[in-house]
C-alpha positions in Angstrom: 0.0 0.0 0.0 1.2 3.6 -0.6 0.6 6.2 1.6 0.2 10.0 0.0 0.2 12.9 2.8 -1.4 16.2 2.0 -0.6 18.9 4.0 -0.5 22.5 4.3 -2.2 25.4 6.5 -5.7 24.4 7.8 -8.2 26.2 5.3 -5.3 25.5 2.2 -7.9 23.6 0.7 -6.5 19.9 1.5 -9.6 18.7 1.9 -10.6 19.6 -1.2 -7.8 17.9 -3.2 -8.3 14.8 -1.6 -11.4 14.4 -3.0 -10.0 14.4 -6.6 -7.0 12.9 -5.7 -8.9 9.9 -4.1 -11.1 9.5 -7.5 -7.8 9.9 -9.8 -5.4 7.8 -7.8 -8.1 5.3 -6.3 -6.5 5.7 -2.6 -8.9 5.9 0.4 -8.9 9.9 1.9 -8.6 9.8 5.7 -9.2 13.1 6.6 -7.6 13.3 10.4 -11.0 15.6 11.0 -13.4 13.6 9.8 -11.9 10.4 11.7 -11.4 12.5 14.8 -15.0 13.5 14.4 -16.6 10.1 13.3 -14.9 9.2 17.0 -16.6 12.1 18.7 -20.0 11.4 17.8 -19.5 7.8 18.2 -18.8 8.7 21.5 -16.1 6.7 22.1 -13.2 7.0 25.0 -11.4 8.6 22.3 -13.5 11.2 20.9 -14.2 12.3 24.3 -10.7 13.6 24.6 -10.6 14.6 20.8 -13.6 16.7 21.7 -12.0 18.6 24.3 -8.7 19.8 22.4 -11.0 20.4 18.8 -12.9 23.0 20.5 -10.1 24.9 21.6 -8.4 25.1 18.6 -5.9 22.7 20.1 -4.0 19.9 18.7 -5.0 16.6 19.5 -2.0 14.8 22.1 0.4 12.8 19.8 0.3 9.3 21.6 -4.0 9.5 21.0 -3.2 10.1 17.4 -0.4 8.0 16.9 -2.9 5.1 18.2 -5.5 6.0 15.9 -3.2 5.8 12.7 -2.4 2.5 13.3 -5.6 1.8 13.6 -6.1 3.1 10.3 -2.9 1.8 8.8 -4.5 -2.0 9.7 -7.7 -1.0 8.3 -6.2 0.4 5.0 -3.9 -2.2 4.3 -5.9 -4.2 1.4 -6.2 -1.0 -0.6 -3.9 0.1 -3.3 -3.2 3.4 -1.3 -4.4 6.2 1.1 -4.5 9.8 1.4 -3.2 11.3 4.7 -4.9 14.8 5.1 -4.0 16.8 7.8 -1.2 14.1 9.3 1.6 14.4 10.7 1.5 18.1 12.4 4.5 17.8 14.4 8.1 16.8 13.9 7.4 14.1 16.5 4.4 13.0 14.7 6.6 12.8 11.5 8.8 10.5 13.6 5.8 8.3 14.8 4.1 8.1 11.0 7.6 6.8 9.8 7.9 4.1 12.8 4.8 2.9 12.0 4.9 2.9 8.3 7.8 1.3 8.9 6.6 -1.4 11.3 3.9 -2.4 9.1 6.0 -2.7 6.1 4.3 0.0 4.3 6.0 3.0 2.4 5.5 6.5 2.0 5.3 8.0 -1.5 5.0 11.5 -1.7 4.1 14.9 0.5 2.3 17.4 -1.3 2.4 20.6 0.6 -0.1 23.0 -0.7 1.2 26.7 0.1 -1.6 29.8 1.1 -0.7 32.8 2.6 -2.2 33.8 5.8 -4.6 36.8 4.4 -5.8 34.2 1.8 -6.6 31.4 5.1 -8.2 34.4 6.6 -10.6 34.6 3.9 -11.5 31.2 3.4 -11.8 30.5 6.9 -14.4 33.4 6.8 -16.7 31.5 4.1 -16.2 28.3 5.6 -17.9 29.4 9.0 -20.8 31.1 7.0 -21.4 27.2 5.5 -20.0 25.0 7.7 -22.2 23.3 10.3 -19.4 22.5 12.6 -19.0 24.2 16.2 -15.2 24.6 15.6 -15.6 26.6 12.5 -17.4 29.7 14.3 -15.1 31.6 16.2 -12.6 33.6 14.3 -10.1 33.7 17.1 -10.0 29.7 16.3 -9.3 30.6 13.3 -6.4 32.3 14.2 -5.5 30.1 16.6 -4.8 27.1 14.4 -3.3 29.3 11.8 -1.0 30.0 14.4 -0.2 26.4 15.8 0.0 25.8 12.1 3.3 28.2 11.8 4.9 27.0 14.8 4.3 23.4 14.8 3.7 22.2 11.4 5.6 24.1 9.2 8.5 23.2 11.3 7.7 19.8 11.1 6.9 20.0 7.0 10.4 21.1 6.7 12.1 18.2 8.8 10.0 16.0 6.7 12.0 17.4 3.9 15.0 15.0 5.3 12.9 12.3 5.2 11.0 11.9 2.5 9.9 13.5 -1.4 8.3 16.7 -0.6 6.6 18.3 -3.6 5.2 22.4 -2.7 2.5 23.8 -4.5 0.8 27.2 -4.8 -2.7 26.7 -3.0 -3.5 30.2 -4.7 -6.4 30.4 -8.0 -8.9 27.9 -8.9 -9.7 24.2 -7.6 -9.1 23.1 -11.3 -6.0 25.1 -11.6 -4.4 23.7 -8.0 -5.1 20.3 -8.9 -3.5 20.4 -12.3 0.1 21.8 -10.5 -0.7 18.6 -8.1 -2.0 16.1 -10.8 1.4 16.4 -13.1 3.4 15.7 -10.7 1.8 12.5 -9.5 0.7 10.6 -13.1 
């Protein structure tokens, strides 16, 4: 199985190209989210916790998530591939991804790191709160807040993945159609 991470600043639009990546490549899209959020209303021991950091605008603890991707590694492992969206965030959750891949005799393909500057997250942060039905999406000071944790955790930790593995950066700026034809060329 290969594993494809998408990453980028939250409102980049990951989401967005894992959909079309999913129906191009044929990998499974496990949105970190949408897991963490299938958990929550499941109501599991898990989601509980998930719950609590989510509405702060906090990052979920690294030993809860490193327990969930294996989880989903053994679910995943019949499929051809799968699309990591919005995993790893931290340089020691880049260290954990690679000790389980590893573990599980699995490989890593690519990272495609999708580029936005902040005014433009700003903005699309904005119209995603005035559609999104999720409690998370409604303060703008969240906003902020993860745009924030962004810069100082996870852009650290997209560079050290840099040393580890094919990193491919892409303008997040113009069209859906437009950002996905940078990201398509690259990967067919």
């Amino acid at each position: 199985m290969e594993i494809l991470i998408i990453t980028g600043p939250p409102y980049s639009g990951k989401g967005t190209q894992c959909n079309v990546l999913k129906e191009l490549l044929g990998f499974e899209h496990i949105s970190t989210g949408d897991r963490c959020r299938e958990e929550k209303q499941n109501g599991t021991a898990l989601g509980k916790i998930m719950s609590e950091y989510e509405e702060k605008g906090d990052l979920v603890p690294d030993a809860i998530i490193k327990d969930l991707f294996s989880k989903i590694l053994d679910e995943n492992r019949s499929r051809a591939g799968i699309i990591l969206d919005g995993y790893p965030r931290t340089k020691p959750q880049v260290d954990d991804l690679l000790e389980l891949v590893k573990s599980k005799n699995m490989e890593i393909g690519k990272v495609i790191n999708i580029d936005v500057p902040k005014s433009e997250l700003l903005i699309r942060a904005k119209k995603r709160a005035e559609t999104s039905n999720r409690k998370d999406d409604e303060s703008p000071q969240t906003h902020l807040k993860r745009i924030e944790i962004f810069e100082e955790m996870t852009r650290p930790a997209i560079e050290y993945m840099k040393s580890k593995m094919k990193v491919l950066t892409f303008d997040g700026l113009g069209t859906i159609e437009e950002i996905t034809e940078r990201i398509k060329d690259c990967l067919v």
